[in-house]
C-alpha positions in Angstrom: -8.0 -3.2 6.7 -5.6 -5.4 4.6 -7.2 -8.7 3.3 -10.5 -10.8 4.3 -8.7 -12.3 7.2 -7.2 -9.2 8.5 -6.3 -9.5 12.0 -7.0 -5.7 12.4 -5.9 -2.6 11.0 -3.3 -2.4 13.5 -1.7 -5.4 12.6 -1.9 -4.8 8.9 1.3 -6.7 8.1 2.9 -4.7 5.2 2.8 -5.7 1.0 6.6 -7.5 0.8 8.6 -4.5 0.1 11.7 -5.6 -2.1 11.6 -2.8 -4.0 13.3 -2.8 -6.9 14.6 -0.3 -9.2 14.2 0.8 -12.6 16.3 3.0 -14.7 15.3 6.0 -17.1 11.8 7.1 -18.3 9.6 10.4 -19.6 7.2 12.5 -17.4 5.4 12.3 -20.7 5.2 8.7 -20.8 7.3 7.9 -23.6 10.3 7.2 -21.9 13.6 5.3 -23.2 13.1 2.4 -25.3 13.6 -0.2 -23.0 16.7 -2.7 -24.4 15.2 -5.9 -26.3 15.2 -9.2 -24.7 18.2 -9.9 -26.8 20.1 -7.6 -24.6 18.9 -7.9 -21.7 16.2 -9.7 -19.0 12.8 -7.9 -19.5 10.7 -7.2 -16.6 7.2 -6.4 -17.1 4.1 -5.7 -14.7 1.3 -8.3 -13.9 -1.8 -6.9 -15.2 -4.4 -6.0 -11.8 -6.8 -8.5 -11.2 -10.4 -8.7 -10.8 -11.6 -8.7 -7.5 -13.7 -11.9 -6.8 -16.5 -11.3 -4.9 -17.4 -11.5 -1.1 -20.1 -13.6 0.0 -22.8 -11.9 0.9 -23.9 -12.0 5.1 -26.6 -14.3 6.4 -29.7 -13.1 7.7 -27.8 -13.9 11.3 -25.2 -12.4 10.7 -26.8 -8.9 9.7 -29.1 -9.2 12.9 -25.7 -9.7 15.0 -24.4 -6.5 13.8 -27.5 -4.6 14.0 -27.2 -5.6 17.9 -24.3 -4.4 18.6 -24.2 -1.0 20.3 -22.3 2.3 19.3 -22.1 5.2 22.0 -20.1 8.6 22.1 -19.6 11.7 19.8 -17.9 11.6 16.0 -14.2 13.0 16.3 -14.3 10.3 19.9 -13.3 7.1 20.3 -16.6 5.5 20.7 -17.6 3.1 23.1 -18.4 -0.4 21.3 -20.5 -3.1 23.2 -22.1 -6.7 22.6 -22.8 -9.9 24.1 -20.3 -11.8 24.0 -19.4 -14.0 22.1 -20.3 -12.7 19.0 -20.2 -14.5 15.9 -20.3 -13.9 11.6 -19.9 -16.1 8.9 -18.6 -13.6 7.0 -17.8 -9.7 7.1 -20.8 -7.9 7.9 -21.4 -4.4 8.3 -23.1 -1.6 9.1 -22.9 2.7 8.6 -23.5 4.1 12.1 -23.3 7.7 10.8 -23.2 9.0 7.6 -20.2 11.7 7.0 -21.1 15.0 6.0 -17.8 16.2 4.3 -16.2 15.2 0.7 -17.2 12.1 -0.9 -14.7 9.3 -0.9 -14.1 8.3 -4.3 -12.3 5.2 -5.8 -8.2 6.6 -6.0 -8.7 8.4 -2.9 -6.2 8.7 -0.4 -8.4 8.4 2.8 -7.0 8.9 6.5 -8.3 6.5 9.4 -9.3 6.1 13.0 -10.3 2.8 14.2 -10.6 0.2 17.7 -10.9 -3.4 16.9 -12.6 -5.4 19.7 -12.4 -9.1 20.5 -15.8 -10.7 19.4 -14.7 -14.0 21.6 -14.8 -11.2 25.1 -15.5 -7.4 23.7 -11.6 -6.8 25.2 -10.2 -4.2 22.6 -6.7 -5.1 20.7 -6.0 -1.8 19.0 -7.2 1.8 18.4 -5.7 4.6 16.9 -7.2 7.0 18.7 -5.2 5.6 21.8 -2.0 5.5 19.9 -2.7 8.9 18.3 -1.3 7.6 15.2 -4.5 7.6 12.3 -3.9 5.5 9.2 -4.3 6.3 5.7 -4.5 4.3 2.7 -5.4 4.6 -0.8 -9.6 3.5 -1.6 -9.4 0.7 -4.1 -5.8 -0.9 -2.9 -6.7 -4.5 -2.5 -5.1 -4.9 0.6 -8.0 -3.0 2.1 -10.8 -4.9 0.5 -12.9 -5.1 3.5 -13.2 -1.3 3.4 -13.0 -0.2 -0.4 -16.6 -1.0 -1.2 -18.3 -0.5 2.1 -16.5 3.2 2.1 -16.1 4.5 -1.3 -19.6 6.8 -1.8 -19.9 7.2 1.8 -18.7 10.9 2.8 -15.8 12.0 5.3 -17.2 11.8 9.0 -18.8 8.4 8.3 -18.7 5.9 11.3 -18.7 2.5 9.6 -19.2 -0.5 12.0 -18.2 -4.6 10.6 -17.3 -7.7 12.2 -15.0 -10.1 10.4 -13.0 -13.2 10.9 -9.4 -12.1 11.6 -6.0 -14.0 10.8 -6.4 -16.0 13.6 -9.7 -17.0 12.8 -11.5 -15.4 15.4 -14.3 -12.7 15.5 -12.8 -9.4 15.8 -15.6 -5.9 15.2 -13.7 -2.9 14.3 -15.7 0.5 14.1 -13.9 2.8 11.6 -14.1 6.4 11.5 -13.3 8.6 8.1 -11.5 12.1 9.7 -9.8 12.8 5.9 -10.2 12.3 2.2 -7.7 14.0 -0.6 -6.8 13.5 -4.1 -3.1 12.4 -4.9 -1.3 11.6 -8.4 -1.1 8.1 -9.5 2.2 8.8 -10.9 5.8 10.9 -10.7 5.8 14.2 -12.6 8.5 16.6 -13.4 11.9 16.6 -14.7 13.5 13.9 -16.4 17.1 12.8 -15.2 18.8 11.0 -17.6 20.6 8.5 -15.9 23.6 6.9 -15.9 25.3 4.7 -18.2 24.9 0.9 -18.0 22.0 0.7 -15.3 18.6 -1.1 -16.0 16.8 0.9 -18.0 12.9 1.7 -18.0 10.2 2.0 -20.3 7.0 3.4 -19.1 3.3 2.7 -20.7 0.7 5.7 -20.8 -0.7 5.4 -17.8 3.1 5.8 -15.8 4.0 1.3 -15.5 7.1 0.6 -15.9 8.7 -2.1 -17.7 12.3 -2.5 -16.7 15.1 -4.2 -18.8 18.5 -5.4 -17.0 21.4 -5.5 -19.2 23.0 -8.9 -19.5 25.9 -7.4 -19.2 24.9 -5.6 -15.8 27.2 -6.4 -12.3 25.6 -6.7 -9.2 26.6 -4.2 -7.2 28.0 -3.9 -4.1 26.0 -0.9 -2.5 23.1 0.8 -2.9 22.4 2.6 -6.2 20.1 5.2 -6.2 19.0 6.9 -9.4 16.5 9.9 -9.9 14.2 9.2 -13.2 12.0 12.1 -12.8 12.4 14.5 -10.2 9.8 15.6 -8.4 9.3 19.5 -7.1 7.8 18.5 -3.5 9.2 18.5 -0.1 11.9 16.0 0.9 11.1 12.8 1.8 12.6 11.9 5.2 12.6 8.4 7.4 10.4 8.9 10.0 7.6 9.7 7.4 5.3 7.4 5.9 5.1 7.3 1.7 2.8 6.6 -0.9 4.1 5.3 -4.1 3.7 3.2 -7.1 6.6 0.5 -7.6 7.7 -2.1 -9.4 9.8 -4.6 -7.9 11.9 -7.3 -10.1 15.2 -9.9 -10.0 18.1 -9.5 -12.0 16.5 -12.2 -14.1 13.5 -10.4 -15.1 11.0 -12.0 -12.8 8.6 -9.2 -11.3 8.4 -10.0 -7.9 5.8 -7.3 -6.5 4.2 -4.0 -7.9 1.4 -1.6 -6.8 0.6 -1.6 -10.5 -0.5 -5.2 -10.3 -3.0 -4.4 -7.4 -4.5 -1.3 -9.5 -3.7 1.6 -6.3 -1.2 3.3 -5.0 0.0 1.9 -1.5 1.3 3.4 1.8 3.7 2.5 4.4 6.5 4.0 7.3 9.6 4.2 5.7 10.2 2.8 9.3 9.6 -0.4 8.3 10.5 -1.5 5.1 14.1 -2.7 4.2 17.3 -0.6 4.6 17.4 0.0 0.6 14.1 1.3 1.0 14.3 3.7 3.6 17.8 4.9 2.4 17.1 5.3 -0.9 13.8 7.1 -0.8 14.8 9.3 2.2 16.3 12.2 0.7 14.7 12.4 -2.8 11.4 14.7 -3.3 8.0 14.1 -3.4 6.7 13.7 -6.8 10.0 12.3 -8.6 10.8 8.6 -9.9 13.3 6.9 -8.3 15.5 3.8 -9.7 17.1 1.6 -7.0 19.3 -1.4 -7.0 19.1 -2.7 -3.7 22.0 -5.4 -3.1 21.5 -8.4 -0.4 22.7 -7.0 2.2 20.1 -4.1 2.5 17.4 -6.2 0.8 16.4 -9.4 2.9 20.3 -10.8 2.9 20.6 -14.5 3.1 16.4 -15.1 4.1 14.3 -16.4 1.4 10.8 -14.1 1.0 8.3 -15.4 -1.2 9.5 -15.2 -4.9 12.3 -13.4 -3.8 15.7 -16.1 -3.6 18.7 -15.5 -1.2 20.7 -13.0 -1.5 19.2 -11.6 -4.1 20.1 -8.2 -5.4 16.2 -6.4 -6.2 15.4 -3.5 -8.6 12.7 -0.7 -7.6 11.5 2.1 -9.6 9.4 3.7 -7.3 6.9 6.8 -8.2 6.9 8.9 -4.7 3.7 10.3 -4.3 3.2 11.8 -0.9 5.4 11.4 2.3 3.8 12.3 5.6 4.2 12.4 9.5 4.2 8.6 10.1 
């Protein structure tokens, strides 16, 4: 569930994927020296932040949750009911049933079934088990904060129930049910690839961030460039599959623009719906490797404006591919 105001898991709106591309780097972490600012526009990663604090529920707001009812068998999509409408000043939750299975630890990749019902009526406005399609996302991305701390030390087969104030600023209960928890890398590992000449070049720390330097000499180009770092030795990644990766994303300027690294997790998404550069530049190339792209206008965001991101900008990615799966 994707920030405090989340409007539901099923409208999780996705982290702006510019993804930009990076060029060479060591499965040890030494990688090539990345080219001095002298030469060329540096582009580093934003340190993670500190999460601040949620406010903790009211005495009302605990006894609100504690009244609303949970029927039907683990593995089910359970039956949810209230009297309506219910209100909370702030998320408040509950463990309907403890999991038996793994412990979910912090780094965990951690697989999903939920419903989310209207507090306002109790009409329900989204549930995975009816779509079939379970979500997954890594414990500790920040984009989940509503369920990092209420799920990591809980077990697999936990049932957690929690009312919340979605986007649109009404009361929305969601009852979430752990079917999955497995351990993935937090970064590409296997053969290096050098590159080729004349491409922004990347430097990576200890721990697998990238810093990326783009020559000053460097042209835009006019189509995609895709550019194994590392290569991986899993399966291939194709587009109807959803990824987990680490990226970086940055302007030809050197301004970083958006990175998993600054939120301290992995993250996950459907190759479906990211932007062309994305999808066409990761399909094809194997789970586990490091992949530099230079993603011109035209299969970035073209002449819109996103965020930090100007128009028709051309956007670097290095992108460490992690796991791909059925979307």
């Amino acid at each position: 569930m994707k920030h405090r105001t989340t409007a539901g898991l099923a409208a999780v709106a996705l982290a702006s994927i510019a993804l930009t591309g990076c060029a060479s780097g060591d499965a040890d972490g030494s990688g090539n020296a990345a080219a001095s600012s002298s030469t060329g526009n540096v582009c580093e990663v934003t340190a993670a932040a500190e999460p601040s604090p949620a406010p903790s529920p009211s005495e009302e707001d605990v006894k609100a949750v504690d009244a609303i009812e949970v029927s039907g068998p683990v593995g089910k999509e359970p039956k949810v009911t209230f009297k309506a409408p219910l209100e909370v000043t702030t998320p408040t939750s509950r463990v309907v049933d403890e999991g038996t299975g793994e412990e979910l630890a912090e780094g965990a990749q951690v697989t999903i079934n939920y419903v989310v019902i209207a507090g306002k009526d109790g009409s329900t406005s989204g549930s995975t088990w009816e779509t079939k399609k379970p979500e997954s996302f890594t414990l500790g991305d920040p984009q989940y904060d509503l369920l990092n701390d209420r799920l990591i030390g809980q077990k697999v087969g936990t049932r957690l129930l929690m009312a919340s104030t979605a986007m649109d600023q009404t009361i929305q209960v969601t009852m979430v049910e752990v079917t999955e928890a497995k351990e993935i890398p937090t970064r590409a590992e296997g053969t290096e690839v050098a590159p080729k000449e004349g491409l922004p070049t990347v430097e990576l720390a200890d721990n697998g961030q990238p810093t990326v330097t783009i020559p000053k000499s460097y042209e835009e180009p006019t189509e995609l460039v895709v550019q194994p770092l590392i290569e991986g030795d899993g399966a291939e990644v194709t587009k109807d599959q959803t990824v987990t990766v680490q990226y970086a994303g940055c302007l030809l300027d050197g301004t970083s623009f958006d990175s998993s690294w600054s939120r301290g997790t992995p993250t996950s998404f459907p190759l479906s719906g990211v932007i062309p550069g994305w999808t066409n530049g990761i399909a094809g190339q194997k789970v586990g490797s490091q992949v530099l792209l230079v993603v011109p206008a035209d299969q970035g965001y073209g002449e819109q404006e996103n965020g930090a991101i100007p128009a028709n900008s051309t956007l670097v990615f290095v992108v460490d591919i992690l796991e791909a799966k059925a979307a």
